[in-house]
PDB file of N, CA, C and O in Angstrom:
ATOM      1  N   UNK A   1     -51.226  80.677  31.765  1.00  0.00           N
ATOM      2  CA  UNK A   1     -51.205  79.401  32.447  1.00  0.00           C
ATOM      3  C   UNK A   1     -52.615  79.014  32.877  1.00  0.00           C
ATOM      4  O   UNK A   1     -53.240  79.955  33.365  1.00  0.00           O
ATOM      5  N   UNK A   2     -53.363  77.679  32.804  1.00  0.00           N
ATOM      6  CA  UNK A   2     -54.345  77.458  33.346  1.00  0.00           C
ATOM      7  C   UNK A   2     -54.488  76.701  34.540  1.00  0.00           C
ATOM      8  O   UNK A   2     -53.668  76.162  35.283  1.00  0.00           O
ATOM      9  N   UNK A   3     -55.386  76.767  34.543  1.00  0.00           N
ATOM     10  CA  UNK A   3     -55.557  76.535  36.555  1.00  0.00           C
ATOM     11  C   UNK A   3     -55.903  75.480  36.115  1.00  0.00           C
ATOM     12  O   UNK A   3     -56.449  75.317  35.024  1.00  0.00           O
ATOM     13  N   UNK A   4     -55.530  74.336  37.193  1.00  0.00           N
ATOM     14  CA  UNK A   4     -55.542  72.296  37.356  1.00  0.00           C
ATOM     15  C   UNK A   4     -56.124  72.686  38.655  1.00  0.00           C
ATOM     16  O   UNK A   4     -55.841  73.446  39.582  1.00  0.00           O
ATOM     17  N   UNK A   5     -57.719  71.257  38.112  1.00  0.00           N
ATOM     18  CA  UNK A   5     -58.354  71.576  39.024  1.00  0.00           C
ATOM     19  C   UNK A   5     -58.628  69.951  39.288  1.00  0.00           C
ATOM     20  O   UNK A   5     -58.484  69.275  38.270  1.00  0.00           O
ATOM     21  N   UNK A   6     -58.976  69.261  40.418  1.00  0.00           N
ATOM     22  CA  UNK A   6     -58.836  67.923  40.599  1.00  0.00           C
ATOM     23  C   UNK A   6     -60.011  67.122  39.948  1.00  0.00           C
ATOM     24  O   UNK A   6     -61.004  67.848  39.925  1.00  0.00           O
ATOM     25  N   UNK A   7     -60.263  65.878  39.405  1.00  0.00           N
ATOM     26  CA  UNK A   7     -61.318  65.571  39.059  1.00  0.00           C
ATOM     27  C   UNK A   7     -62.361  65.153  40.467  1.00  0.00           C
ATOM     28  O   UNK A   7     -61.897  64.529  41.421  1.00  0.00           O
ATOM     29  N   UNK A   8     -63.756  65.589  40.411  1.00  0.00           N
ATOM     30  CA  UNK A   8     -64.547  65.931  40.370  1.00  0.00           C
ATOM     31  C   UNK A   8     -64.636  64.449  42.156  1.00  0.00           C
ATOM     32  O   UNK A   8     -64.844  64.410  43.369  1.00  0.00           O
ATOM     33  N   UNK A   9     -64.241  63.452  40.786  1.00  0.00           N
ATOM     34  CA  UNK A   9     -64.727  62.094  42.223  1.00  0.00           C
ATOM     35  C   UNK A   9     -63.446  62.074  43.080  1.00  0.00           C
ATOM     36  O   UNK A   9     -63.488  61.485  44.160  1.00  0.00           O
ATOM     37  N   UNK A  10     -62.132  62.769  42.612  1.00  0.00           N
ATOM     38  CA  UNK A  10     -61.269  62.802  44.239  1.00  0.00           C
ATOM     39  C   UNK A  10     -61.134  63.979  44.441  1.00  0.00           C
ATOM     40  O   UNK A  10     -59.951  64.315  44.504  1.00  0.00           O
ATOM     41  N   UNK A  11     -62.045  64.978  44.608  1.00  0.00           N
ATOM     42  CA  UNK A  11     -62.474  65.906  45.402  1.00  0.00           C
ATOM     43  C   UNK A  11     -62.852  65.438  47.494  1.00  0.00           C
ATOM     44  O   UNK A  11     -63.838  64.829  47.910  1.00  0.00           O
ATOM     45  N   UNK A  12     -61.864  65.911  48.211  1.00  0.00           N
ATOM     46  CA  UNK A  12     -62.407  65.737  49.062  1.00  0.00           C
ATOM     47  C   UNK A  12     -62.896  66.621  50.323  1.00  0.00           C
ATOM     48  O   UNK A  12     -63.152  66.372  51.501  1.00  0.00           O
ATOM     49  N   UNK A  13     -62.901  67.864  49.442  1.00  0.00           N
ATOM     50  CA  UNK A  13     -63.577  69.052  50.153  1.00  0.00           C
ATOM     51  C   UNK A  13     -65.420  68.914  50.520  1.00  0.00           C
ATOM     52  O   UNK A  13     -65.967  68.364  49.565  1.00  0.00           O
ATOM     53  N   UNK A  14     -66.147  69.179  51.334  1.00  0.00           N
ATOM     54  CA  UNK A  14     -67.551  69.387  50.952  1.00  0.00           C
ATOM     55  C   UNK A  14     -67.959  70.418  50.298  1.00  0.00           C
ATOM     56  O   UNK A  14     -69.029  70.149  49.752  1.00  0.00           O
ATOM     57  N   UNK A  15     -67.556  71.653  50.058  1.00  0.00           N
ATOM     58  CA  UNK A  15     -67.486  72.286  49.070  1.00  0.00           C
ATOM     59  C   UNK A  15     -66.271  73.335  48.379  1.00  0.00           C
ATOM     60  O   UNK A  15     -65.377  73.902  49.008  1.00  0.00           O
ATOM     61  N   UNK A  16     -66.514  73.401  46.989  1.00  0.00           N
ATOM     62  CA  UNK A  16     -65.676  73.954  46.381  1.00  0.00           C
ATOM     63  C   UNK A  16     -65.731  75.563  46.228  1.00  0.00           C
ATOM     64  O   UNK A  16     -66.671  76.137  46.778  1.00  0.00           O
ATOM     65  N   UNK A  17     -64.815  76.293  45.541  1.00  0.00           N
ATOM     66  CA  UNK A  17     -64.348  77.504  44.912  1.00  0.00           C
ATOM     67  C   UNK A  17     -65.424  77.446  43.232  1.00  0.00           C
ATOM     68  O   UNK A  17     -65.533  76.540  42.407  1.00  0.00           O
ATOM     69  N   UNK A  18     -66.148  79.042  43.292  1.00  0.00           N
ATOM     70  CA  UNK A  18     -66.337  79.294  41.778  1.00  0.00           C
ATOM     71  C   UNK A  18     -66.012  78.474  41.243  1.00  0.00           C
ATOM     72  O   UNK A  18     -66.367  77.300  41.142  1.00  0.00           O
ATOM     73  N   UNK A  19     -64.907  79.365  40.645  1.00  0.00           N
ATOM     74  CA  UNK A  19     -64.332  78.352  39.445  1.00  0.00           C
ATOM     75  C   UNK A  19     -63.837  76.916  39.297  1.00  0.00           C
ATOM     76  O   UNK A  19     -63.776  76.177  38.315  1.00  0.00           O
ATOM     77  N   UNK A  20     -63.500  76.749  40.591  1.00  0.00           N
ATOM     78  CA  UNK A  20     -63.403  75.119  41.071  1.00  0.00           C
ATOM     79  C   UNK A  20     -65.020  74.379  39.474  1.00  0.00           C
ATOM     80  O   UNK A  20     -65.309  73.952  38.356  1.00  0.00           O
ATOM     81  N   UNK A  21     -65.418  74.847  40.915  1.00  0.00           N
ATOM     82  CA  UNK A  21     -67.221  74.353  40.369  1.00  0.00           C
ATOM     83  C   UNK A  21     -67.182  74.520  38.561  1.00  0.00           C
ATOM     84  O   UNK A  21     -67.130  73.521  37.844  1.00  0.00           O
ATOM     85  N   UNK A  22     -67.213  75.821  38.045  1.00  0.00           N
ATOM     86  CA  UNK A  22     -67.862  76.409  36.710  1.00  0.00           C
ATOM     87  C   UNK A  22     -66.792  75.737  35.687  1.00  0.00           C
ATOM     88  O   UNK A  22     -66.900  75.761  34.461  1.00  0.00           O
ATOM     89  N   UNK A  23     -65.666  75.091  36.476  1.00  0.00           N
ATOM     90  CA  UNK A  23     -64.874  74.219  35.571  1.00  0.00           C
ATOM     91  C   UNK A  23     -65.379  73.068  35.304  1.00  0.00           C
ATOM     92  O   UNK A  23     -65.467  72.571  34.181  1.00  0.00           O
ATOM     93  N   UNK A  24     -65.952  72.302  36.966  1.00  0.00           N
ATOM     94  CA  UNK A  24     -66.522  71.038  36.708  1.00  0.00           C
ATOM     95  C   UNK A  24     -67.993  70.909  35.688  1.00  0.00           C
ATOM     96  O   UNK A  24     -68.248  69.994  34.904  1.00  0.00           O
ATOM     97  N   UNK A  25     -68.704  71.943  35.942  1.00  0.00           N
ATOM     98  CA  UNK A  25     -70.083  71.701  35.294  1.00  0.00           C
ATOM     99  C   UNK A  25     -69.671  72.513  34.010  1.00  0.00           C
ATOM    100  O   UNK A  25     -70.391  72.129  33.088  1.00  0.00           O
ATOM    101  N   UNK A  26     -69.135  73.109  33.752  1.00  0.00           N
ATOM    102  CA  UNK A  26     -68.629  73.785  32.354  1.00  0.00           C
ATOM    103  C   UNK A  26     -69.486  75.001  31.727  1.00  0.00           C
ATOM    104  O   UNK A  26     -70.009  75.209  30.632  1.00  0.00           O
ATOM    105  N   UNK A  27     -69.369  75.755  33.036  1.00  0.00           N
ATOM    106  CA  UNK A  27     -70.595  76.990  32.534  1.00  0.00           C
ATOM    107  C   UNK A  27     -69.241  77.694  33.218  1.00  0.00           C
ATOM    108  O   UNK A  27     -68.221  77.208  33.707  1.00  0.00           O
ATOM    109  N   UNK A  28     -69.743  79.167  33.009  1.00  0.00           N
ATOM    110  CA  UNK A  28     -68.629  80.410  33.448  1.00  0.00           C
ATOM    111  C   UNK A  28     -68.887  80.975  34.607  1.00  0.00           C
ATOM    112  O   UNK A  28     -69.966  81.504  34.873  1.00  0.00           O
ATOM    113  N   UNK A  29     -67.954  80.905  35.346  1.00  0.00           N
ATOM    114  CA  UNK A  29     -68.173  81.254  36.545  1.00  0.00           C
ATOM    115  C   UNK A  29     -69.022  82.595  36.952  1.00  0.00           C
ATOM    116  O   UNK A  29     -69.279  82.788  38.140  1.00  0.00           O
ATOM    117  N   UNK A  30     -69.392  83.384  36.089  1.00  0.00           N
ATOM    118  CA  UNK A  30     -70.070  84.797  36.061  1.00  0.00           C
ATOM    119  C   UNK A  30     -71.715  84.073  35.811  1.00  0.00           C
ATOM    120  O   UNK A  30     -72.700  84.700  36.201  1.00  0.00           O
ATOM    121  N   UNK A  31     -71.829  83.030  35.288  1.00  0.00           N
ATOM    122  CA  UNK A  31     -72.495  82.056  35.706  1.00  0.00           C
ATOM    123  C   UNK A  31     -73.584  81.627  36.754  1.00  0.00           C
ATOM    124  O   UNK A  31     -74.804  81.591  36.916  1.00  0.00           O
ATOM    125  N   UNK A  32     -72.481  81.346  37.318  1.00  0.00           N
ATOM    126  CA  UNK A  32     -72.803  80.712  38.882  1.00  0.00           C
ATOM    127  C   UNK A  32     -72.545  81.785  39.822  1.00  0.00           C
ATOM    128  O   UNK A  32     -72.980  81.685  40.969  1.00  0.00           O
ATOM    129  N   UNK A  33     -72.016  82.598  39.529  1.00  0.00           N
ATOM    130  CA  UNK A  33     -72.452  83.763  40.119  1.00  0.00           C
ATOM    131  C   UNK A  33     -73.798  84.688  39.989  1.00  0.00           C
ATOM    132  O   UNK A  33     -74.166  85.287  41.000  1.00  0.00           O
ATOM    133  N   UNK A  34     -74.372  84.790  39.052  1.00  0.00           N
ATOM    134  CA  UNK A  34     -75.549  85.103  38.618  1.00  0.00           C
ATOM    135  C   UNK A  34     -76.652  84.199  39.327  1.00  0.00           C
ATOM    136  O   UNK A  34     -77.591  84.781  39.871  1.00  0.00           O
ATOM    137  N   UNK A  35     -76.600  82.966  39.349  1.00  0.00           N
ATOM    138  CA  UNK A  35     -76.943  81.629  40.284  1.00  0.00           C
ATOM    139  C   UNK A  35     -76.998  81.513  41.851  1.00  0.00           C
ATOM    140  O   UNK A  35     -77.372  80.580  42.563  1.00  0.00           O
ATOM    141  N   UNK A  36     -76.487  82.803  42.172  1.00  0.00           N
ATOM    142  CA  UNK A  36     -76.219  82.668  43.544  1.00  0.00           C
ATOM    143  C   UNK A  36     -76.895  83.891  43.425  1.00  0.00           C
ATOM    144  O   UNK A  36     -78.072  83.573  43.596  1.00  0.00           O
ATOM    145  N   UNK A  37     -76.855  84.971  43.254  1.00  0.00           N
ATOM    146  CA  UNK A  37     -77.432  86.185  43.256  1.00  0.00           C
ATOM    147  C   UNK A  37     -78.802  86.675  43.106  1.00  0.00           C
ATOM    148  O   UNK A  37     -79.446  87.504  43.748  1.00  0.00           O
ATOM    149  N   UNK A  38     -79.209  85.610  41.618  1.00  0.00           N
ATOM    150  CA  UNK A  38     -81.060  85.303  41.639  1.00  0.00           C
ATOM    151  C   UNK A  38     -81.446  84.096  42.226  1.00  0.00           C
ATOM    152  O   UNK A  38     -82.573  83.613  42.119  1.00  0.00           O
ATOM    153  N   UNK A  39     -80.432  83.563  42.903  1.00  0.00           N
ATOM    154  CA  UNK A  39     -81.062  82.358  43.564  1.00  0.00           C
ATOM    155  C   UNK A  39     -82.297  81.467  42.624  1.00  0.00           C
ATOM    156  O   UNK A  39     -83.356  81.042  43.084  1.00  0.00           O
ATOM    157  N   UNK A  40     -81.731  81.316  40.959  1.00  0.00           N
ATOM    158  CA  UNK A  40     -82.329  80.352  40.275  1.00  0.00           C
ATOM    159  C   UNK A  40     -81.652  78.921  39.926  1.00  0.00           C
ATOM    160  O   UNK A  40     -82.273  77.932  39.538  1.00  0.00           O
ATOM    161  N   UNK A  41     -80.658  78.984  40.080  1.00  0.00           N
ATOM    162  CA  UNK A  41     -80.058  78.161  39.393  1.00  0.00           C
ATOM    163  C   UNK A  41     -80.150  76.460  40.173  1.00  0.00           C
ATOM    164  O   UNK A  41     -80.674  76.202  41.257  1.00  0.00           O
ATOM    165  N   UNK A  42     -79.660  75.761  39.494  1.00  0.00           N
ATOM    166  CA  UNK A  42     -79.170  74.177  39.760  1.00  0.00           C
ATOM    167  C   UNK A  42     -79.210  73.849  41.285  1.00  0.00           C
ATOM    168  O   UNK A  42     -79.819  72.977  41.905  1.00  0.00           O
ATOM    169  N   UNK A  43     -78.536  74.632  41.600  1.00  0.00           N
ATOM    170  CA  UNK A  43     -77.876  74.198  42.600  1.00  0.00           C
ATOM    171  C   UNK A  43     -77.240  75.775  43.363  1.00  0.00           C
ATOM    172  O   UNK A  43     -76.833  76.773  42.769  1.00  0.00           O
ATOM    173  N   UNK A  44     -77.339  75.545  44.776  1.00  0.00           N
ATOM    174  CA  UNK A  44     -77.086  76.548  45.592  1.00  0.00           C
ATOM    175  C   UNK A  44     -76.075  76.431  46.555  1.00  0.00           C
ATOM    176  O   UNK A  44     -75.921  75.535  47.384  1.00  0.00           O
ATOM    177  N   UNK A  45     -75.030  77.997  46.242  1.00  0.00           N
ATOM    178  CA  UNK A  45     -74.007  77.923  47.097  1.00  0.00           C
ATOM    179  C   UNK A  45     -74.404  78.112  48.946  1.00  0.00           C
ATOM    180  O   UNK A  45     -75.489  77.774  49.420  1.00  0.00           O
ATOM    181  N   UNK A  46     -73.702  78.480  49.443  1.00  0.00           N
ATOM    182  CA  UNK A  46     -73.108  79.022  50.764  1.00  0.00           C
ATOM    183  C   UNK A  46     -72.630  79.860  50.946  1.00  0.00           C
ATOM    184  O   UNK A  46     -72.189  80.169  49.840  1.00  0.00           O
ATOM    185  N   UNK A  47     -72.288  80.699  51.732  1.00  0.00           N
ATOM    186  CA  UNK A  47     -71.446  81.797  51.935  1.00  0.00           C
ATOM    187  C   UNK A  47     -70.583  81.594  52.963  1.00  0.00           C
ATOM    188  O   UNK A  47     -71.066  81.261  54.045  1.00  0.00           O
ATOM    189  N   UNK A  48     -68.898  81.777  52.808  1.00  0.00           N
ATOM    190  CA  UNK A  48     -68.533  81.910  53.871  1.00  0.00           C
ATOM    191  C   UNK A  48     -67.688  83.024  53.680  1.00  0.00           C
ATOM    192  O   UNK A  48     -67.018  83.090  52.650  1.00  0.00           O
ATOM    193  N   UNK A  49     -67.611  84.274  54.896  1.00  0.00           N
ATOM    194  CA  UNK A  49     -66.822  84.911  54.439  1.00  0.00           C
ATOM    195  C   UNK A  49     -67.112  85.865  53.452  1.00  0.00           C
ATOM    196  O   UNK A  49     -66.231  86.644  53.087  1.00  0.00           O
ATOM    197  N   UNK A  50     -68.315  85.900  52.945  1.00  0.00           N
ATOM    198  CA  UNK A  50     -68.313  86.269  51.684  1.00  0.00           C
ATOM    199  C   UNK A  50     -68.123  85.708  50.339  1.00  0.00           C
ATOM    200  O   UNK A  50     -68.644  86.247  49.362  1.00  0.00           O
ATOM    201  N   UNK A  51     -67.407  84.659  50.245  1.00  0.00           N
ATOM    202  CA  UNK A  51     -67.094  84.048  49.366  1.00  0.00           C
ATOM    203  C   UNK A  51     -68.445  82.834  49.152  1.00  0.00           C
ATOM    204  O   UNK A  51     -69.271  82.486  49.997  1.00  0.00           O
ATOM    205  N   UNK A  52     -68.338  82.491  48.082  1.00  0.00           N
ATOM    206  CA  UNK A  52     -69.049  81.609  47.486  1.00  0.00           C
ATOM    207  C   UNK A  52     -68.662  80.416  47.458  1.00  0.00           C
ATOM    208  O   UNK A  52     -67.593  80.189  46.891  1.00  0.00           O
ATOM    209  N   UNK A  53     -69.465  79.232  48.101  1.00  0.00           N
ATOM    210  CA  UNK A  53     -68.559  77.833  48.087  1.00  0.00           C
ATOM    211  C   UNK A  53     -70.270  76.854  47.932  1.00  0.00           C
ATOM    212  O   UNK A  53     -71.353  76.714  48.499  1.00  0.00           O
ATOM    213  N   UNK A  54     -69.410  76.353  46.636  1.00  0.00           N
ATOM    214  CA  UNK A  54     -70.588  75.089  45.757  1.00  0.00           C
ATOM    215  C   UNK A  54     -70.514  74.121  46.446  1.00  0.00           C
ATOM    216  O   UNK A  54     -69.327  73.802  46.515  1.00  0.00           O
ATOM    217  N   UNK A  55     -71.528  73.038  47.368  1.00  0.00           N
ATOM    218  CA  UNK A  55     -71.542  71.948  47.467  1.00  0.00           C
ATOM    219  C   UNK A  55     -71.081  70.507  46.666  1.00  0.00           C
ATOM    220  O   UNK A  55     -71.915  69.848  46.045  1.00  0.00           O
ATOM    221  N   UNK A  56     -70.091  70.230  46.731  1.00  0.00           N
ATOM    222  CA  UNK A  56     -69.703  69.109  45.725  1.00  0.00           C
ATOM    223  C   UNK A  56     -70.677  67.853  45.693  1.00  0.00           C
ATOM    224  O   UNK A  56     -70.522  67.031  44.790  1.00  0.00           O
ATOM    225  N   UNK A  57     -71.783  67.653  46.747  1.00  0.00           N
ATOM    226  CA  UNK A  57     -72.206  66.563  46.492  1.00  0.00           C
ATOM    227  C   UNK A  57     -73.664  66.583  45.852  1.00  0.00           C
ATOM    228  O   UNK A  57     -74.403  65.662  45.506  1.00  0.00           O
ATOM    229  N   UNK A  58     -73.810  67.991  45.821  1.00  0.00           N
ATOM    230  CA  UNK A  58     -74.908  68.648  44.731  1.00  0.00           C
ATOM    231  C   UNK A  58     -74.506  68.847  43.557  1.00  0.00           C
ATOM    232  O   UNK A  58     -75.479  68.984  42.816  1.00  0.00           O
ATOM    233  N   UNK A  59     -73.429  68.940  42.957  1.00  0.00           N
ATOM    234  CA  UNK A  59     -72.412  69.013  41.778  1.00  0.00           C
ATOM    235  C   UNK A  59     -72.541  67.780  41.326  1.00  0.00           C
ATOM    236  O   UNK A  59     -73.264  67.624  40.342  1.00  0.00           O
ATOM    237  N   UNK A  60     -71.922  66.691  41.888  1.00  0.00           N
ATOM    238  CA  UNK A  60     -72.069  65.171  41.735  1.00  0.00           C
ATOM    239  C   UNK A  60     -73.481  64.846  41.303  1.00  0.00           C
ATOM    240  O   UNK A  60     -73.530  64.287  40.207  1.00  0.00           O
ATOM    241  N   UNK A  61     -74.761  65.082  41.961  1.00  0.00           N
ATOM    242  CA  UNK A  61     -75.806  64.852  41.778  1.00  0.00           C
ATOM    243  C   UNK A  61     -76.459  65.573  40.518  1.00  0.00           C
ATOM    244  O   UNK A  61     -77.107  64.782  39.833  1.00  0.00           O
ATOM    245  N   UNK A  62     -76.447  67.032  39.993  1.00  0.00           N
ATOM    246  CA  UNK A  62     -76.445  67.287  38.501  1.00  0.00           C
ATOM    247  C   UNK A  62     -75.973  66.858  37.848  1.00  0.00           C
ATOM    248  O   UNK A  62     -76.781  66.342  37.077  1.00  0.00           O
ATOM    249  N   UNK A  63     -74.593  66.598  37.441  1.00  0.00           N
ATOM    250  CA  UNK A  63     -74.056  65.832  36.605  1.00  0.00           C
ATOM    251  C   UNK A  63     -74.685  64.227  36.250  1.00  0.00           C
ATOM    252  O   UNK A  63     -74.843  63.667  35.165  1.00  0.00           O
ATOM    253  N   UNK A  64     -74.972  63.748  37.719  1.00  0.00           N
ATOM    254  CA  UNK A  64     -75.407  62.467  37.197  1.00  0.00           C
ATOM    255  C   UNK A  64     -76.897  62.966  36.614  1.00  0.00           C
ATOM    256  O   UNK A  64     -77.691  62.026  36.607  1.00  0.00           O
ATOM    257  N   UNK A  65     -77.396  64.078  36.181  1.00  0.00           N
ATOM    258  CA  UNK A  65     -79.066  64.273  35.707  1.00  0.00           C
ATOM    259  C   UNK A  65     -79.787  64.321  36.994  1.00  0.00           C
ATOM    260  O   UNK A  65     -80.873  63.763  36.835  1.00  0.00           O
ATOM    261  N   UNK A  66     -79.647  64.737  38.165  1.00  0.00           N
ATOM    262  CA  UNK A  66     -80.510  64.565  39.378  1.00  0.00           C
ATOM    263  C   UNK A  66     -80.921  65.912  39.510  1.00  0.00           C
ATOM    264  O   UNK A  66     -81.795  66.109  40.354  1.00  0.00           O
ATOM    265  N   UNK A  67     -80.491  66.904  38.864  1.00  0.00           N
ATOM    266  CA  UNK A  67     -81.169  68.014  39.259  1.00  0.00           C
ATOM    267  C   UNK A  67     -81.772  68.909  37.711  1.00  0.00           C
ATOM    268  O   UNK A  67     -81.578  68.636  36.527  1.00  0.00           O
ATOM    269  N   UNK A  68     -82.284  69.655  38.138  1.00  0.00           N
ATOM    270  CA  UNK A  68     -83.185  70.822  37.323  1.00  0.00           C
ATOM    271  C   UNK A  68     -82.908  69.907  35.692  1.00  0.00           C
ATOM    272  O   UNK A  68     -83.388  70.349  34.648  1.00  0.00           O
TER     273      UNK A  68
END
């Protein structure tokens, strides 16, 4: 079964889940995990908890070409 994930502009979290994210930008979440870990990538998570949570309005802003 695959995971349904909401589109991107009625998102109304400030930030998302991994795979939330590595669905929207279409890279693999091992990915953006790697991204968070060397702290190179696009765009930078948060931590809460431990967990990893992507800014959606930095998501929004790559996609439109605004970043790296």
């Amino acid at each position: 079964m695959t995971q349904q994930f909401p589109p991107l502009e009625q998102e109304t979290r400030s930030h998302i889940p991994t795979d939330c994210c590595a669905y929207h930008i279409n890279r693999a979440s091992q990915t953006l995990r790697a991204w968070a870990c060397l702290e190179n990538g696009p765009i930078r998570p948060i931590r809460i908890n431990g967990r990893l949570a992507w800014p959606v309005a930095e998501i929004r802003n790559l996609l439109e070409g605004g970043a790296k």
